[in-house]
C-alpha positions in Angstrom: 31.9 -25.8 9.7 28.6 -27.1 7.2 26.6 -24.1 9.1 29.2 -21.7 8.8 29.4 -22.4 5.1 25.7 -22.3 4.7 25.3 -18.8 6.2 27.9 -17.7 4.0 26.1 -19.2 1.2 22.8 -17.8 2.2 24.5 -14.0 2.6 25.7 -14.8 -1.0 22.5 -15.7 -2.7 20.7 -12.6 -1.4 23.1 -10.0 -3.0 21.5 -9.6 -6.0 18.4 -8.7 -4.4 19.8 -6.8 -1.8 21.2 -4.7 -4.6 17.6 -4.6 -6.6 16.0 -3.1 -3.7 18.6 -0.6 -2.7 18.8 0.8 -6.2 17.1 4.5 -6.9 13.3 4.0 -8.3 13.3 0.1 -6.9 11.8 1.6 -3.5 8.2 0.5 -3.8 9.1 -3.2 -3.9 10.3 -5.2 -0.7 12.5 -8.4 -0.6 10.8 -11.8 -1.5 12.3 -14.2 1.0 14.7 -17.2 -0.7 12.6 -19.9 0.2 9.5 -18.2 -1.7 11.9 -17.8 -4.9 13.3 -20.7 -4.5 10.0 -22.8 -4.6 9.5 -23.7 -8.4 5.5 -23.9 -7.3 5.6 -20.1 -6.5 6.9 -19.6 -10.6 4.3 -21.7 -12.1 3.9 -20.4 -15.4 6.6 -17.5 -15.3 8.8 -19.6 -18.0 6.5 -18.5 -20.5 6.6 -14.7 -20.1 10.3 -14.3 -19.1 12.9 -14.3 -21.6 16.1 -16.1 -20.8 14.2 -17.4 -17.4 16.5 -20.1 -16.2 19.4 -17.7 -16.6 17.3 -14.9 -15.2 16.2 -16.7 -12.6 20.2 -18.0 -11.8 21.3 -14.4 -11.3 18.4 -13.4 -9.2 20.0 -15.7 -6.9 23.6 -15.5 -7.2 24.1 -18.7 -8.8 25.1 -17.2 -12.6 27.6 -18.4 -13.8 27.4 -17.9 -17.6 30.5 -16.6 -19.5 28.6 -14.0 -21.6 29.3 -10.7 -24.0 28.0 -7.8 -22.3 25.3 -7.4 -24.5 23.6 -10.9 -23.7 24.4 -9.9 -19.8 22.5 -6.8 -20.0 19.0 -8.5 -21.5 19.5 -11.8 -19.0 19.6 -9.0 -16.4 16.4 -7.3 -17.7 14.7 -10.5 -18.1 16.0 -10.8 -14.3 14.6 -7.4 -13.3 11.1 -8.5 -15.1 11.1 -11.7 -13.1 11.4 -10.3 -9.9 8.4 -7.7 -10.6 5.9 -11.3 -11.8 7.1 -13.2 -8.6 7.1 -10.0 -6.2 3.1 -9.7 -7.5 2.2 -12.6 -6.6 4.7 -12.6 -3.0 3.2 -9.2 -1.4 -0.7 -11.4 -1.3 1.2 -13.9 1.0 1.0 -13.4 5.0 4.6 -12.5 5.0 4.9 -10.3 1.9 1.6 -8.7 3.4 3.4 -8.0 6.6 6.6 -6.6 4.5 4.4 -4.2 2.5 2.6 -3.5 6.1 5.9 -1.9 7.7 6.7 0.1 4.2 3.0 1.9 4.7 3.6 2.4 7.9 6.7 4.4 7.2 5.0 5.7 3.9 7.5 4.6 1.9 5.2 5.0 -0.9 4.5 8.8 -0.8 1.1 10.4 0.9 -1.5 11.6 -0.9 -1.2 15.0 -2.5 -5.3 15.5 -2.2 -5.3 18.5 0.8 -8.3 17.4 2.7 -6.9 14.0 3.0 -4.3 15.1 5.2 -0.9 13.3 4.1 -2.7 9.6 4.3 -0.5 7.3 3.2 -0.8 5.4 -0.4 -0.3 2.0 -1.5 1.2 1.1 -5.1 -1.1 -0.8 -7.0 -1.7 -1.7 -10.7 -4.5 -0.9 -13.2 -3.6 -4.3 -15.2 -2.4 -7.5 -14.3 -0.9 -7.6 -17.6 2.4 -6.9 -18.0 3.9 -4.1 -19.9 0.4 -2.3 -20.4 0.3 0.2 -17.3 2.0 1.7 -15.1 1.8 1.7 -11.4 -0.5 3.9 -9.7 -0.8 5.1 -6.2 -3.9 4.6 -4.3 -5.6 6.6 -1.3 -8.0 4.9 1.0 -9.6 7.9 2.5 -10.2 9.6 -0.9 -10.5 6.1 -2.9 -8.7 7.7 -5.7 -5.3 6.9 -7.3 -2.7 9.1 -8.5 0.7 9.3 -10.2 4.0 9.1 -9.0 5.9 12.0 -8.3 9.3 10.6 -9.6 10.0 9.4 -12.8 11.9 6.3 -11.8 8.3 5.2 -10.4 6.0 5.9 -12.9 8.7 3.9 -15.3 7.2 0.5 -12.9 5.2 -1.6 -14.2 2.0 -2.1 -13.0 1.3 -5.8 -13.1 4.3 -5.9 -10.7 1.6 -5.0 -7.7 -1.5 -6.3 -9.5 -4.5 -5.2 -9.5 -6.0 -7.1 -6.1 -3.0 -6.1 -3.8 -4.3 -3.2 -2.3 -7.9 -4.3 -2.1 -6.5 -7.7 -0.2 -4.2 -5.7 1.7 -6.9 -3.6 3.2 -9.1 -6.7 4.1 -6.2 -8.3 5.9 -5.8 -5.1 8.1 -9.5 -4.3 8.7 -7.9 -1.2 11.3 -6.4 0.7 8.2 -9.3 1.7 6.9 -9.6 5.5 7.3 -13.6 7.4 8.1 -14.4 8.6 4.7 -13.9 12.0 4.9 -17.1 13.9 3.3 -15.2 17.5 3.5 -14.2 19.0 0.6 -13.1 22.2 -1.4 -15.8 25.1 -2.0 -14.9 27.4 -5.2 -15.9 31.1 -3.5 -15.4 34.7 -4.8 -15.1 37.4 -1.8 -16.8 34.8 0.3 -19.8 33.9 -1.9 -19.8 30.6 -3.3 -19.4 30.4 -7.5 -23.0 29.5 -8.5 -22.7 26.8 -11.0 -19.7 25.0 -8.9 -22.0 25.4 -6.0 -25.2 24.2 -7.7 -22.8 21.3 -8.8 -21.7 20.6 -4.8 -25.4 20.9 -3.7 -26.2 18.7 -6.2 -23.5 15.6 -5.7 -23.8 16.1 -1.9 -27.4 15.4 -2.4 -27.0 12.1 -4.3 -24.7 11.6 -1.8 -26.9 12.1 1.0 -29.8 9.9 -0.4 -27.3 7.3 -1.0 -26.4 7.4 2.5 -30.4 7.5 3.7 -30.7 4.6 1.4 -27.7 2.4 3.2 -29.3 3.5 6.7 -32.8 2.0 6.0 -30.7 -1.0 4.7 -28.5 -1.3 7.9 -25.2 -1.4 5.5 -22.3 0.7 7.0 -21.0 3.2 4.3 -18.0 4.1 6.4 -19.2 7.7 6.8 -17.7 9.1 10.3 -18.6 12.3 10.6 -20.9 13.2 13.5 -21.8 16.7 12.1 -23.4 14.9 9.3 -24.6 12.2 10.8 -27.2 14.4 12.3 -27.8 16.4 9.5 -28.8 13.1 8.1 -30.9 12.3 11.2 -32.7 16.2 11.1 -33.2 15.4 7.4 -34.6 12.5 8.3 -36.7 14.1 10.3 -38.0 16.4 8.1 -38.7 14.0 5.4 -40.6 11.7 8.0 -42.7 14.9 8.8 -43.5 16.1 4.9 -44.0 12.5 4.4 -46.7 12.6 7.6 -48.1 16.4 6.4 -48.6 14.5 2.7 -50.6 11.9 4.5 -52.5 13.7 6.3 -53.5 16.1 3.2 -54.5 13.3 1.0 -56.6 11.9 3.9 -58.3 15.2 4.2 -59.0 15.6 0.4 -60.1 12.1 0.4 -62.8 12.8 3.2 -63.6 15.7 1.5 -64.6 14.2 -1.6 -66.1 10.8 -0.2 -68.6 14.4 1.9 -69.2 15.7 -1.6 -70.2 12.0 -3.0 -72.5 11.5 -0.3 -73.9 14.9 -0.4 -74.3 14.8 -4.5 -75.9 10.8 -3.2 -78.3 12.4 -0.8 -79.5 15.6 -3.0 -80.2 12.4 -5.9 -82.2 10.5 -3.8 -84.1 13.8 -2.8 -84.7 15.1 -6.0 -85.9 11.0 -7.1 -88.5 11.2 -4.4 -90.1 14.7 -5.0 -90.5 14.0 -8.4 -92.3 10.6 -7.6 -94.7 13.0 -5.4 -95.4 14.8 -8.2 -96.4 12.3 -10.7 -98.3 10.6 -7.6 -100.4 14.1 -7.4 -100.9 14.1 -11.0 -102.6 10.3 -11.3 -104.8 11.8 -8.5 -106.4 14.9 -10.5 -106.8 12.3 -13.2 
């Protein structure tokens, strides 16, 4: 009979979030286990931010039981709302909220990156601040490592603090195998086939800071994450190339260094000569004497 009761107890106190999470624009977040919310340790310092927090934190698990106006119920119910967002931050960097968040990107429950030549890759919410109520939450691509706007309205209205700013970097450290190649290909502006001069002076000139960076990171033995195979020996014939000029400039300073140290000792030699005729000659002279 006790574990019947509890069960019907523990169905009971996960309504409210049950209803959180199924609610339009409430998609990006995932259920923080009982236990987790439960744990005063895990709201260390929350009391401060959140209006109304007892009460707030009361209804977020179905034990509210405060006969109120409807006025006072709808801002204990923001203030619950705004709760959940601080404690789901700091739940999705634990192993289990990990995993949670894990089976939503797998799904891409958080949209796919609208960048063509990333090729639908899933995103990740993440936030700019870990302030509340100072940005929204953003969208971030690991193959492109850039971040973009939600499509809906109802997301872009999140806050951004509820994700954090260290989620997605964590996230990504925790599963190593997500980590996409960087993709070097991108779009070439071209008009009937010819590329548009100053957006292709532009390309040639980022790809080769991008190139030397890569040289650089190779000489170094860091990885860069760079896939590609076409490139990668591109970077070894340019390699090449530049070990050759490098040997041709040796070589050339070598042969105008002989060269001079030939004319120094031939301009040496012709001094000495002239030094010792003209000793003959004043020898001669003292001789006439």
């Amino acid at each position: 009979m006790d574990d019947f009761v509890s069960e019907s107890e523990s169905d009971y106190a996960s309504y409210w979030r049950d209803w959180f999470i199924s609610s339009r624009g409430n998609e990006y977040f995932c259920e923080i286990d009982e236990d987790y919310i439960t744990d005063r340790f895990n709201l260390t310092g929350l009391n401060t931010e959140v209006q109304y927090y007892q009460y707030a934190l009361d209804l977020i698990t179905d034990v509210f039981d405060l006969d109120c106006d409807d006025d006072m119920r709808e801002t204990i119910e923001k203030s619950a709302r705004h709760l959940y967002g601080l404690v789901h931050a700091r739940y999705i960097v634990t192993t289990r909220g990990l995993q949670k968040m894990f089976e939503k990107y797998k799904k891409a429950d958080f949209g796919k990156c609208p960048r063509v030549m990333c090729s639908s890759h899933p995103l990740l919410p993440m936030g700019l601040s870990d302030v509340p109520n100072s940005k929204p939450v953003k969208l971030y691509c690991a193959r492109c490592e850039d971040i973009y706007n939600p499509k809906s309205s109802r997301h872009a209205a999140i806050d951004g603090a509820y994700f954090g700013t260290s989620f997605h970097n964590i996230f990504f450290q925790v599963y190593p195998t997500l980590v996409p190649a960087k993709s070097v290909e991108r779009y070439i502006p071209r008009c009937y086939g010819f590329k548009v001069h100053a957006a292709a002076a532009l390309v040639r000139w980022q790809n080769g800071q991008r190139d030397e960076m890569r040289r650089r990171l190779r000489k170094l033995e860091v990885e860069s994450g760079f896939k590609d195979a076409e490139d990668e020996a591109e970077l070894d014939e340019d390699e090449e190339d530049e070990e050759e000029e490098e040997e041709e400039e040796l070589a050339a300073m070598e042969e105008v260094e002989g060269a001079q140290q030939q004319h120094a000792a031939a301009a040496a030699a012709g001094a000495l000569g002239a030094g010792a005729a003209t000793g003959g000659v004043a020898a001669g002279g003292e001789g006439v004497h």
